[in-house]
DOZADO-577581 format. One record per residue: residue in three letters; x, y, z of N, C-alpha, C in turn. Coordinates in steps of 0.2 Angstrom, whole numbers, plus 5000, padded with zeros to 4 digits. Example, Ala and Ser with C-alpha at 12.3 -4.5 7.8 and 13.67 -1.06 7.14 Angstrom:
residues 2
ala506649725039506249785039506649845039/ser506449895035506849955036506450005039/
This chain:
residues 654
unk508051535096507951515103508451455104/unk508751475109509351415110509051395115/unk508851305113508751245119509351225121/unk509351195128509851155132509851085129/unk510651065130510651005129510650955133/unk510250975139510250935143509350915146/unk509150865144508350865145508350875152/unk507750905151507350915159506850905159/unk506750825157506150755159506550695154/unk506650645158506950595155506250545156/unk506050505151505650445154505950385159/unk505550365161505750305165505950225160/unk506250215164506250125158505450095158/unk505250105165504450065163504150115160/unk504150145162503650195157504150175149/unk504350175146504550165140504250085138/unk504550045144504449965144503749965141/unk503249995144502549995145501950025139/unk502550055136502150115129501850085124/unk501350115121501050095114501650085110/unk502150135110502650165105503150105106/unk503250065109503950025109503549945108/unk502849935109502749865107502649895100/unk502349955096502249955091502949935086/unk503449965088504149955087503949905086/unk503949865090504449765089504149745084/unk503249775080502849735078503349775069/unk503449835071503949865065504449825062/unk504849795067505749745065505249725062/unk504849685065504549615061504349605054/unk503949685054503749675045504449715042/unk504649755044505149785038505949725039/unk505849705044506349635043507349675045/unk507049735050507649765050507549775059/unk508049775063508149835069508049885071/unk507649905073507150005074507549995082/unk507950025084508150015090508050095095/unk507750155089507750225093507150255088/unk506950285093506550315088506450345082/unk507150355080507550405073507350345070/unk507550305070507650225065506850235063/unk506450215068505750215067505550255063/unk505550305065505350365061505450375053/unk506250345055506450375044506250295041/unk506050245047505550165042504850175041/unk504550245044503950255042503950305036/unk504450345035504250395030504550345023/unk505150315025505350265018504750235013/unk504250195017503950175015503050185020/unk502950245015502250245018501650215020/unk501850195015500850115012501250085019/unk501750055019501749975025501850025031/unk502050085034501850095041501150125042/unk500850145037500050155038499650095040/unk499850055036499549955036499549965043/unk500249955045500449935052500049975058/unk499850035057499550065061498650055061/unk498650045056497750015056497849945058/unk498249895058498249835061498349845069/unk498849885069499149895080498649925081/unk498149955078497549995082496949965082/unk496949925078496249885078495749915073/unk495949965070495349985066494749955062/unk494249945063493749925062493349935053/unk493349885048493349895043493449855037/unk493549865031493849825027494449865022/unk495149825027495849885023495749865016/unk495649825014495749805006496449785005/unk496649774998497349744996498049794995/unk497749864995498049934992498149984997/unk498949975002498850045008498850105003/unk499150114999499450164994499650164988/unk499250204984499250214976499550274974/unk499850294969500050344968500750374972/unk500950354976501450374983502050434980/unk502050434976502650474972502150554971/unk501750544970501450614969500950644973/unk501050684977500550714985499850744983/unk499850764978499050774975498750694974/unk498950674969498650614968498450554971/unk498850544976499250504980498250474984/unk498350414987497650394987497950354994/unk497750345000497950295005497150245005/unk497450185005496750115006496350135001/unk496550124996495650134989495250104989/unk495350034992494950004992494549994997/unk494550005004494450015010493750035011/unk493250015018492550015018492450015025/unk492450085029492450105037492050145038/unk491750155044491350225047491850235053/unk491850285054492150325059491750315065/unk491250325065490750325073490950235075/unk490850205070491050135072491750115075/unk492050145074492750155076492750165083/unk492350255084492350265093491850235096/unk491350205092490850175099490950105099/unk491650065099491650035099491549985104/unk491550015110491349985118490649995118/unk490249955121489349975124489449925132/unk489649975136489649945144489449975147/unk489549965155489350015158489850065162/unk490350045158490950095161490850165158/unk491250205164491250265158491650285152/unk491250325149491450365143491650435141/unk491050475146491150535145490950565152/unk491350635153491350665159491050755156/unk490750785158490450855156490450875162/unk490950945161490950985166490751055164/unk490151105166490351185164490451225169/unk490351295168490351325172490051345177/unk489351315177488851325182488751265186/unk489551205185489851165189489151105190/unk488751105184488351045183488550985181/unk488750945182489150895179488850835177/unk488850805169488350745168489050695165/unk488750625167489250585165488550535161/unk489250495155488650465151489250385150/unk489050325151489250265152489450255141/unk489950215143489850195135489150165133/unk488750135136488050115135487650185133/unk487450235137487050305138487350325130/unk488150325129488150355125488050325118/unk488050265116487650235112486850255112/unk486550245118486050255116485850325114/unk485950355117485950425114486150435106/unk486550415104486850405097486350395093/unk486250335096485750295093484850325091/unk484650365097484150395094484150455089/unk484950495091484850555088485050535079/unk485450465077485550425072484650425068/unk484350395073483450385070483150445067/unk483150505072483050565073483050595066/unk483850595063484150615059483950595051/unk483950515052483650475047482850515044/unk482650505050481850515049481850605045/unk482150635046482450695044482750725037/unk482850675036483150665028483850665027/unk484150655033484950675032485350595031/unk485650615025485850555023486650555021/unk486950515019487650505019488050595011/unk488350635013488650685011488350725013/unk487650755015487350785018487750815025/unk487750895028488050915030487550935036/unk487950905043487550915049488050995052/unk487851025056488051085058488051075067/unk488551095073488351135079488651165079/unk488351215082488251285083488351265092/unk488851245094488951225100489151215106/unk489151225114489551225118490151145117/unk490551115121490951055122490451035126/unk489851005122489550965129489350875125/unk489150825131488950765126488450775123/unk488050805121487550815116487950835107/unk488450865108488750895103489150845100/unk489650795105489750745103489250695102/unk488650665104488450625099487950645093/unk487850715094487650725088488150715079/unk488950735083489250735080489150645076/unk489250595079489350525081488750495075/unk488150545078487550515073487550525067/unk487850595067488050615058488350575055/unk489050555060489550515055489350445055/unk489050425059488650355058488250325051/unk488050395050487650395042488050425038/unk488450435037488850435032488850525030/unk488650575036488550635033489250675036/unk489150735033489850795035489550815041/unk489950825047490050855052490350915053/unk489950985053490651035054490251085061/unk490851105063490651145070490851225068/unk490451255075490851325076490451315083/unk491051375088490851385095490151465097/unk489751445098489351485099489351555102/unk490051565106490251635106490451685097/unk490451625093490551675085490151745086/unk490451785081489851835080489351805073/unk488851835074488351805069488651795063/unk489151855058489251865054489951815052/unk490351785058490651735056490351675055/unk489851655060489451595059489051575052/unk488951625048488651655041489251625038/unk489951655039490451655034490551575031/unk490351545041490451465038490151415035/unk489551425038488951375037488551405030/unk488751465029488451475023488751455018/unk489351435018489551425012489551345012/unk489451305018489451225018488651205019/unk488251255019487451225020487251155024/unk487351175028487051125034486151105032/unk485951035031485351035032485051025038/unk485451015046485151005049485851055057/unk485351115060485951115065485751125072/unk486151105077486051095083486151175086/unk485951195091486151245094485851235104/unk486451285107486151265114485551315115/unk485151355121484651395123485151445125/unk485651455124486551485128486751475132/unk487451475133487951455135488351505141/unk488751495146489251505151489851535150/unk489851595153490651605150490851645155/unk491251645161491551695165491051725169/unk490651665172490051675179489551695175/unk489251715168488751755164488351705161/unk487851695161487451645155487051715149/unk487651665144487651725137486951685133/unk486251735134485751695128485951735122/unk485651695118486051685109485351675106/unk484851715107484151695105484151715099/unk484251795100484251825094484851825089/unk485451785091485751775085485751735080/unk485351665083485051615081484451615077/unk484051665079483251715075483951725068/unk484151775069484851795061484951755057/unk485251675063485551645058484951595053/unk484451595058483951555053483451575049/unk483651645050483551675043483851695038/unk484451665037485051685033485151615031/unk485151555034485151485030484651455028/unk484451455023484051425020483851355019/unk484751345018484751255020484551225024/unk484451255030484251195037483751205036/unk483351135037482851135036482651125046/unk482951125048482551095055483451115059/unk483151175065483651185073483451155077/unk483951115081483751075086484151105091/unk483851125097483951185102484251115110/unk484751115111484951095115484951105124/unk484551095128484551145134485151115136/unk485451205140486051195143485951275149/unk485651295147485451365150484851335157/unk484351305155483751275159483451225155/unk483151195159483051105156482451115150/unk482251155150481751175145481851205138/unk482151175135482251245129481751245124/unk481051225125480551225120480351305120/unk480451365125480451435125480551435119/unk481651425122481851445115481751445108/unk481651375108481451345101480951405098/unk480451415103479651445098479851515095/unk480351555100480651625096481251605091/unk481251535087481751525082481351495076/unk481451535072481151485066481551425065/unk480951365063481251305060481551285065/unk481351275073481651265079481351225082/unk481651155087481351145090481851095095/unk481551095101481851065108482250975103/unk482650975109483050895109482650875110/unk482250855115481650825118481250805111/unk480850865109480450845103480550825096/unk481350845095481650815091481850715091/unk481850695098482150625097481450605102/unk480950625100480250605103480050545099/unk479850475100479750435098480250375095/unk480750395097481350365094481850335101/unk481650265101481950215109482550195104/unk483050185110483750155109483650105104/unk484050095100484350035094484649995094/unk484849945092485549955089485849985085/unk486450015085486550065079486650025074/unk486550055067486750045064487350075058/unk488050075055488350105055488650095046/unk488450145044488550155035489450155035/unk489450075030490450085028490450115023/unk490950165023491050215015491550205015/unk491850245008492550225005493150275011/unk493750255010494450285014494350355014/unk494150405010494050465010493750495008/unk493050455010492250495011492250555016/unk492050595015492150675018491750655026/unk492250665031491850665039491750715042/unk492450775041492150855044492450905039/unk491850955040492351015037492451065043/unk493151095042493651115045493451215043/unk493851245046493751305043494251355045/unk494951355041495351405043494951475047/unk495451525051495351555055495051625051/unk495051635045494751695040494951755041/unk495351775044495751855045496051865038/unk496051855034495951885029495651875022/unk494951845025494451835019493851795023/unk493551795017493051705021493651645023/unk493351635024493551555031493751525023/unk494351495023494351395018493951365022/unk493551315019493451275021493651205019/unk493751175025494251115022494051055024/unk494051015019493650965020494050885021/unk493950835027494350785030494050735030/unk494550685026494150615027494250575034/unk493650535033493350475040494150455038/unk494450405034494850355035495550385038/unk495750445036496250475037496150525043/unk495550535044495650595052495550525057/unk495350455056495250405062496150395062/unk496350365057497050325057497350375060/unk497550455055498050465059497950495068/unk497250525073497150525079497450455080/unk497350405079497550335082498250345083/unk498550345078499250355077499650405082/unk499150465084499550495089499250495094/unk498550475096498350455102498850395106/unk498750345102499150285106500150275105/unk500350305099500950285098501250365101/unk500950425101501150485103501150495111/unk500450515112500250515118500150465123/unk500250395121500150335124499450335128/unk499050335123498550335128498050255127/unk497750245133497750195134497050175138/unk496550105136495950095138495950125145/unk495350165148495250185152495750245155/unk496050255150496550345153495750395151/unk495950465157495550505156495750565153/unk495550575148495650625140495550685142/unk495750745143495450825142496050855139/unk495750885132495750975132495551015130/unk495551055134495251125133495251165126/unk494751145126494451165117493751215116/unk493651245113492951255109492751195102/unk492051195099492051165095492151195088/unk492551275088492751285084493351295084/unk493751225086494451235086494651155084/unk495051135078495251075079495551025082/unk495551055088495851005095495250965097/unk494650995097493850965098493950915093/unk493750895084494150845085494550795085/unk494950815087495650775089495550765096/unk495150785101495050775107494550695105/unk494050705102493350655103493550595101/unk494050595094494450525094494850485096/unk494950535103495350475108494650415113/unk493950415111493550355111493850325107/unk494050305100494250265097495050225103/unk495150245107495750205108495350195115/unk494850195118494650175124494750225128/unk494750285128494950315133494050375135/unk494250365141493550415145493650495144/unk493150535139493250615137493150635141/unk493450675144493450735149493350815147/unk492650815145492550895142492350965146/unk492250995144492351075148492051115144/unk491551165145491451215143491451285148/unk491851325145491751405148492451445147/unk492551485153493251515154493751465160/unk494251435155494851435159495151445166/unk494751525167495051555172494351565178/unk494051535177493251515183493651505188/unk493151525195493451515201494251535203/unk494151575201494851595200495451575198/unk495251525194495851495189495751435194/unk495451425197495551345198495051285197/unk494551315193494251255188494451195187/unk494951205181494951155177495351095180/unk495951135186496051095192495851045196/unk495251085199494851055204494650965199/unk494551025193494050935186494550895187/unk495450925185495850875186495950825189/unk495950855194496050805201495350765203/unk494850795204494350745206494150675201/unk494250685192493950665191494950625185/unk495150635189496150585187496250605179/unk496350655179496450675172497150625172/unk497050585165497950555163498450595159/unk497950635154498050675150497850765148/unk498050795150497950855150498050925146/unk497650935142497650975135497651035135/unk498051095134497751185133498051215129/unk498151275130498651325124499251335128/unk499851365125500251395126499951455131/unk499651495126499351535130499151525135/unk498951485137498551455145499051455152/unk499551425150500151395153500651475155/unk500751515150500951575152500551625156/unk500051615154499651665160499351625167/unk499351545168499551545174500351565176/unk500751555173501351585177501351635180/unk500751685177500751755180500451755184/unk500151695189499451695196499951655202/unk499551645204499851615210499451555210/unk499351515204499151455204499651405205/unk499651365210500251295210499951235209/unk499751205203499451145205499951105209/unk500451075210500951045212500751025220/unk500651095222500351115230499851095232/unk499351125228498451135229498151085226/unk498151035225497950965219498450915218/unk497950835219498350775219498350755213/unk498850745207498650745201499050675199/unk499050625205499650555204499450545196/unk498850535193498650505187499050545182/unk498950605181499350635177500050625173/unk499850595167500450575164500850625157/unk500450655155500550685150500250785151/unk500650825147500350895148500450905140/unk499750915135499850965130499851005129/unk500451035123500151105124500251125116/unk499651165113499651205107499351265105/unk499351295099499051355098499451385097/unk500251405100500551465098501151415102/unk501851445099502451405104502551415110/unk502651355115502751355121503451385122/unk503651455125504251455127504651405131/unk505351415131505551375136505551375144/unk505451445145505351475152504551425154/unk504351425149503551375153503651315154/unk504551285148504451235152504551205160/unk505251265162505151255166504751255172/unk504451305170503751315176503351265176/unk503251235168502751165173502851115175/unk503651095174504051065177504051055186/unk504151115186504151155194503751175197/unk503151165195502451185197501651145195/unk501851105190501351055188501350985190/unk502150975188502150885190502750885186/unk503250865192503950835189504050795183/unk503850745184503850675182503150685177/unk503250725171502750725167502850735160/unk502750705153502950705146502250785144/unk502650835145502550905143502650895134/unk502150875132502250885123502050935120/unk502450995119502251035114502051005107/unk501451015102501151005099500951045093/unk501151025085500951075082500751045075/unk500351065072499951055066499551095061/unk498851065066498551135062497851115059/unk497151165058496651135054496751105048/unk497351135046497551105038497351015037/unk497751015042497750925042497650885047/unk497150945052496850905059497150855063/unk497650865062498150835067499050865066/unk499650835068500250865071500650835066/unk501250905065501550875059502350865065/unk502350905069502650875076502350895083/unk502750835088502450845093502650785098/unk502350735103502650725108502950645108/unk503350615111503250545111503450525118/unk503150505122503050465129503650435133/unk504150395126504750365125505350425126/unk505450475124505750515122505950565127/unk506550595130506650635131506450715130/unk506150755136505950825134506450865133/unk506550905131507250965127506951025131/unk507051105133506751155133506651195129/unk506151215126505851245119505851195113/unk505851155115505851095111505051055109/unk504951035103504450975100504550925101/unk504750875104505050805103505350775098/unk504750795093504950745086504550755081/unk504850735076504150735068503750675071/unk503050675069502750635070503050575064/unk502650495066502750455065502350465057/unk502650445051502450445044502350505043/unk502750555045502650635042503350635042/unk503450665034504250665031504250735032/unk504550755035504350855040505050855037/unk505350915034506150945033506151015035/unk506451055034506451105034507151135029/unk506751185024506751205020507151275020/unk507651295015507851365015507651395010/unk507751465009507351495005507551464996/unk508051414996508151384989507851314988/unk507551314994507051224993507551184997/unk508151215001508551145001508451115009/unk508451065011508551035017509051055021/unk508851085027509451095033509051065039/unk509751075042509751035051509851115056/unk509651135061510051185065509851245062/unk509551265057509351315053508751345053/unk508451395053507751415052507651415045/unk506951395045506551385038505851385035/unk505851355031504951335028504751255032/unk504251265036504451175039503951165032/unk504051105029503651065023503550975027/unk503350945022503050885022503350875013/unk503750825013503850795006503550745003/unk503150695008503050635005502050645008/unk501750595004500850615008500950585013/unk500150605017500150565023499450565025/unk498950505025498150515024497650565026/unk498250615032497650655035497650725029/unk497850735025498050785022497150795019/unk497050875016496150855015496350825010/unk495550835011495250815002495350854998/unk495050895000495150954995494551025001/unk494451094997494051134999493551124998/unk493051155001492351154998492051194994/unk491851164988491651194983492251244979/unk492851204978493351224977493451164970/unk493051174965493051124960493351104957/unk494151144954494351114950494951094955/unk494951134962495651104966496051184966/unk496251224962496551264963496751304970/unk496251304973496551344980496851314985/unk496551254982496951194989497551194983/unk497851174979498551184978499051244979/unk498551284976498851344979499051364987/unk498751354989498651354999499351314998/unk499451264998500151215000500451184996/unk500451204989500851154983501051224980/unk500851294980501151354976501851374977/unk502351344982502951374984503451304980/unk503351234983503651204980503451144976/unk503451134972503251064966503351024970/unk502550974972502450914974502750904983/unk502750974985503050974992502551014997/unk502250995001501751035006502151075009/unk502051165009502251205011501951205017/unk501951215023501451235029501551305031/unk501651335028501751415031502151435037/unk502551375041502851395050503451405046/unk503751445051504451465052504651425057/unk505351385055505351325062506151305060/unk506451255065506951215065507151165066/unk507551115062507651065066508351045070/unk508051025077508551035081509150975081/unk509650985083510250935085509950855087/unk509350855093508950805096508550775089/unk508650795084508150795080507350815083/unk507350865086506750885089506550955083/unk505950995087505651065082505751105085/unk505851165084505751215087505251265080/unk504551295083504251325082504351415081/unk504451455076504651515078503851545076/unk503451535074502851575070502751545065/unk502151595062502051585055502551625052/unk502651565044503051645039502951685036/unk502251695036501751755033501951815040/unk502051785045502151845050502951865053/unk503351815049504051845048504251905048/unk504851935054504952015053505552015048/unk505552065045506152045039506552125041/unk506752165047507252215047508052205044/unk508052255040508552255037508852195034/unk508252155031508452085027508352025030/unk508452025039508451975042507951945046/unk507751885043507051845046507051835053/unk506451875057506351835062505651825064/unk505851745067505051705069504751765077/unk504151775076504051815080504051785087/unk504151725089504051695095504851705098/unk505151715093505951735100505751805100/unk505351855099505251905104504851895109/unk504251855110503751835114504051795118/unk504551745120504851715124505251775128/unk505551815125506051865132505551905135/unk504951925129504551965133503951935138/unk503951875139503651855143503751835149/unk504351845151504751835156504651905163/unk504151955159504051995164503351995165/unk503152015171502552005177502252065174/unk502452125173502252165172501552165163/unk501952105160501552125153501052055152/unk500452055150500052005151500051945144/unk500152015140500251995131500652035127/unk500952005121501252045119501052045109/unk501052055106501352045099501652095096/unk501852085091502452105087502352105080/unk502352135075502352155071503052195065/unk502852205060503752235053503052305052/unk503452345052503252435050503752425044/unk503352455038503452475035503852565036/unk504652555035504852615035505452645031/unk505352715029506152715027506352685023/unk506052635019506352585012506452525017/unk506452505023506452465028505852425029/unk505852395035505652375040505952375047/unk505352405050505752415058505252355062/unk505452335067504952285073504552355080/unk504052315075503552335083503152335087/unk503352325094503052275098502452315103/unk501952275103501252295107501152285113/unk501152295119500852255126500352265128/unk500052245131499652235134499752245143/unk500152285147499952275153499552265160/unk499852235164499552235171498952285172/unk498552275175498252315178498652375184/unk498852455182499252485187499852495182/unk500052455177500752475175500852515171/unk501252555170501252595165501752595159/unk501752605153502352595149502752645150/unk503552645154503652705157504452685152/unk504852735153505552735150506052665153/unk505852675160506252605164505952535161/unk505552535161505252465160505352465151/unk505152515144505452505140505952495141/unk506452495144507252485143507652405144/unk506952385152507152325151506952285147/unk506352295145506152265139506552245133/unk506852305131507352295125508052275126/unk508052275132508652265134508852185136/unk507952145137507952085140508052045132/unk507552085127507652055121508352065118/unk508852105118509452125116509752065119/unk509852045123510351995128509951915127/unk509351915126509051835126509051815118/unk508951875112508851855106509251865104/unk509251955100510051975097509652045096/unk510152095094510152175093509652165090/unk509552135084509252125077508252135080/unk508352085087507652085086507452135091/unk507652185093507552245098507152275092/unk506352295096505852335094506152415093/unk506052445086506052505086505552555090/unk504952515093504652565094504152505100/unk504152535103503552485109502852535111/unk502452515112502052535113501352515118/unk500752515122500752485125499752515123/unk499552435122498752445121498252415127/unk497752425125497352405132497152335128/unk497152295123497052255122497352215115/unk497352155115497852125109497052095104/unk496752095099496552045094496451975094/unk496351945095496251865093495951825091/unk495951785087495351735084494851695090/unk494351655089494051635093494251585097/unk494851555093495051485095495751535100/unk495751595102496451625105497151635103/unk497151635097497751655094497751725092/unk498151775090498251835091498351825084/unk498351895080498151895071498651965072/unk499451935071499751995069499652015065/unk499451975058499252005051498652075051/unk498252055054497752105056497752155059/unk498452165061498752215064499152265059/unk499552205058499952235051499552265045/unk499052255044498452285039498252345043/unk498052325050497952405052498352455054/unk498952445054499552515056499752525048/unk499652495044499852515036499152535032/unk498452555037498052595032497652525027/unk497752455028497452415023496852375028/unk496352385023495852345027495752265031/unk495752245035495452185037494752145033/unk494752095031494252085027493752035030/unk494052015035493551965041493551975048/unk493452045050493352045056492951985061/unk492451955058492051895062492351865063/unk493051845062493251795064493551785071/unk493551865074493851875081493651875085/unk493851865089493551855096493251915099/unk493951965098493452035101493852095097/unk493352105089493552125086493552215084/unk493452235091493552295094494252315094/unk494452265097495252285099495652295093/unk495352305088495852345080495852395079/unk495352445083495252515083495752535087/unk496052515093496452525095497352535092/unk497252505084497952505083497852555077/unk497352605077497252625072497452725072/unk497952735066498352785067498552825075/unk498952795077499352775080500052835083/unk500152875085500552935083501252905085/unk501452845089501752835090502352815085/unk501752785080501952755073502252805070/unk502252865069502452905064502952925066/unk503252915071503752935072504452925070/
């Protein structure tokens, strides 16, 4: 992917003048007693010396606690490696750290109900559902469960677990039963919320009976606590669910508090995570309080510049780690902007309408998102006053450069577009955007701030301008703890320590660019390898998205001939057909924008593409079914029908 060298968004001097990221800077000279005068400087004085830019970073944010005398122990060795040993913090205390009557939280669904909750409401609601909990038996490591829409119930539940010291882990309620098993059954929730059902593209989807399943299949939970989101009532629901009972009669008896909030050590377990499991059960992976609050802080306010009273959204499920990395922007003061449903409600103009009534400052979706409005006639630029609008995220799969343009030219000129990339591995970005910074096309911005990000050849070596393995060399506290119930460690080494001694491998295929920027090409478990030559699948999805005609696409390596051939999947229009013309510009568009090498052997065209629930596309899972090998986690997909679809294929045999 060749980016321009010419940005197309420069920031303003006040907008730079004005940023979390440049006071942070001055506060940098001072302790490391040197001149940071560009962001590169900063950045190689955060990785030089970790322990004192982490300090720095829980002092510039205000983290709430006791740092102790020891940022970092061990520093030389990434398994070992220990950030604040001494340290004694709660995470809830960190975000509710306001009790006013300002807002806090904004709930939008799709049956365009809207509840809003003041930083006071939402304390107090914490606060009962905190008693609630107690009276319940759930105490600090103990593992609380939703089963749950994006709505404020889900966050303070969340809030009241981590208040007490317990593990908070999610999945979104569209799961199939047998995924929601895969997860909870291995992390045993003693206690889990669920809605009466949820909204989804004009439909109210009841979940009665899968819920009847699931609380027959965990034996851990002692007590479901049924959320009305469906009708004000969910004591119905509750009576057809064992071990089930309304939110009502769950915090019955229990009046507002003071909270009270339990300090635990730096890397007391806060959530568990749970890889996307397309080719097994789910990892579970487990995240400390001290290190999921520092590093969100770190790139809520030094990344995104987010600031008291900015309004926060993205478009998440709660089974996707951007939910939490969405909730932790209360720790930096900012009002949540949450959403539950389809994207495309109202005819794609939903989350619109939310932006602009309610001044979103920061606005959060997928890649995917962003290229399938280019295929509408949605203009926000036209249709919506978006002056608040400062920032546009975007994650989940690589943002072409052709989107940059487009939301350039159809979103908000004057906007820091951050592509974002990380992962649930470490619940936050190992690059991504900075406010200061000029935007590149197809371009990251930068490594984030205390992530020593290189990129690797296949010898282990450091290159610039190259494609590679991105890694991380030095630790950095969001990294987990470890898996769950993963005793001795081996799989979590395995998982990212098995390729290079004492180096975090992250599996992307990526580059680092001239600006010192990123460019994301795919995973490299999904590298095409034709005739020896590696290609990241996203420079075929960037040419191929440039046509109207195709909605989706993926791309897959066929085993052929002693080879590998490329071959590509669509998804067309409604009316389109895969004819010889349109094959030809296709290949022909990919010939001229990539190189020969990555023109598909063979194209093909399905009525639908695969994806996890979080909407990522599982080319592995494809590649397992055109080569005759099992998928071992179908639960994991969204709609996992669409793999019969790829299933002996005549095309293929040719």
């Amino acid at each position: 992917m060749q980016a321009s060298n010419t940005p197309i968004w420069t920031p303003s001097a006040g907008r730079v003048a004005g940023s979390h990221l440049t006071a942070f800077a001055r506060l940098a000279e001072t302790a490391c007693n040197q001149s940071l005068p560009d962001y590169r400087s900063l950045w190689q004085a955060s990785v030089d010396d970790p322990g004192r830019f982490w300090s720095l970073v829980w002092d510039y944010c205000g983290v709430i606690g006791d740092k102790g005398a020891v940022a970092l122990e061990n520093g030389d060795d990434m398994l070992a490696a220990r950030f604040f040993p001494e340290a004694r913090l709660n995470y809830a205390e960190n975000l509710l750290r306001r009790d006013d009557d300002t807002l806090a939280v904004v709930f939008r669904g799709e049956d365009k109900i809207e509840q809003k909750l003041s930083w006071r409401e939402l304390n107090q609601l914490v606060s009962r559902l905190q008693q609630a909990m107690r009276a319940s038996g759930v105490a600090a490591g103990d593992r609380v469960a939703g089963f749950m829409p994006n709505m404020p119930a889900t966050l303070a539940a969340m809030l009241a677990a981590a208040s007490l010291g317990a593990v908070w882990t999610s999945g979104s309620p569209d799961f199939g039963t047998d995924g929601a098993l895969d997860r909870f059954g291995q992390t045993e929730p003693k206690l889990l919320f669920c809605p009466d059902g949820y909204w989804y593209n004009g439909k109210a989807v009841d979940i009665r009976a899968k819920m009847a399943h699931l609380a027959e299949n965990l034996p851990s939970v002692a007590r479901i606590v049924v959320v009305p989101y469906l009708s004000n009532d969910a004591a119905d629901f509750a009576a057809a669910v064992p071990r089930a009972q309304s939110l009502d009669h769950f915090l019955a008896g229990f009046d507002a508090q003071p909270l009270e909030f339990v300090r635990l050590p730096f890397n007391h377990p806060l959530y568990i995570l749970y890889s996307s499991g397309t080719t097994g059960k789910p990892k579970c992976i487990v995240h400390g309080a001290g290190g999921t609050l520092l590093q969100h802080l770190k790139e809520h306010q030094l990344h995104a510049d987010v600031h008291q009273g900015d309004h926060l959204f993205y478009f998440t499920t709660c089974g996707w780690m951007m939910w939490n990395w969405l909730v932790s922007g209360l720790a930096s003061g900012a009002a949540l902007m949450l959403y539950d449903g389809s994207p495309f409600a109202d005819d794609g103009r939903v989350l619109w309408d939310y932006a602009a009534e309610h001044g979103f400052t920061h606005f959060g979706t997928s890649a995917k998102y962003i290229d399938s409005l280019r295929k509408t006639e949605i203009v926000p630029a036209r249709d919506w006053q978006l002056s608040r609008l400062r920032s546009l995220f975007s994650t989940g799969s690589p943002l072409v450069a052709e989107s940059y343009d487009w939301v350039y030219d159809n979103i908000k000129s004057d906007l820091n577009l951050a592509s974002i990339s990380g992962g649930t591995d470490i619940v936050s970005c190992f690059a991504l955007g900075a406010s200061t910074l000029p935007v590149y096309r197809g371009e990251l911005q930068c490594r984030g701030l205390g992530m020593a990000v290189d990129i690797y050849d296949e010898q282990g070596r450091a290159v610039v301008q190259e494609k590679g393995e991105l890694v991380c060399v030095k630790p950095f506290p969001s990294m987990p703890i470890g898996f769950w119930n993963d005793k001795n460690g081996e799989k979590y080494r395995q998982a990212y320590f098995g390729r290079f001694s004492n180096i975090w491998c992250h599996g992307d295929y990526a580059e680092l660019t001239a600006h010192d920027g990123v460019i994301i090409y795919g995973r490299s478990d999904a590298v095409l390898n034709p005739g020896g030559v590696r290609i990241g699948t996203a420079e075929i999805y960037r040419q191929v998205e440039v046509f109207p005609e195709i909605l989706e696409s993926l791309a897959v390596g066929q085993t052929w001939q002693d080879d590998e051939r490329v071959v590509l999947f669509v998804k067309l229009r409604d009316g389109v057909q895969l004819d010889e013309e349109l094959a030809g510009k296709i290949k022909a568009q990919i010939k001229s924008g990539a190189s020969p090498r990555h023109v598909p052997a063979r194209i093909v065209a399905v009525a639908d593409i695969p994806k996890t629930v979080s909407g990522k596309i599982v080319e592995l899972a494809v590649k397992n079914v055109i080569h005759g090998r099992p998928v071992n986690n179908v639960s994991a997909l969204a709609n996992p029908e669409a793999l019969k679809l790829f299933e002996n294929l005549s095309e293929l045999g040719e």
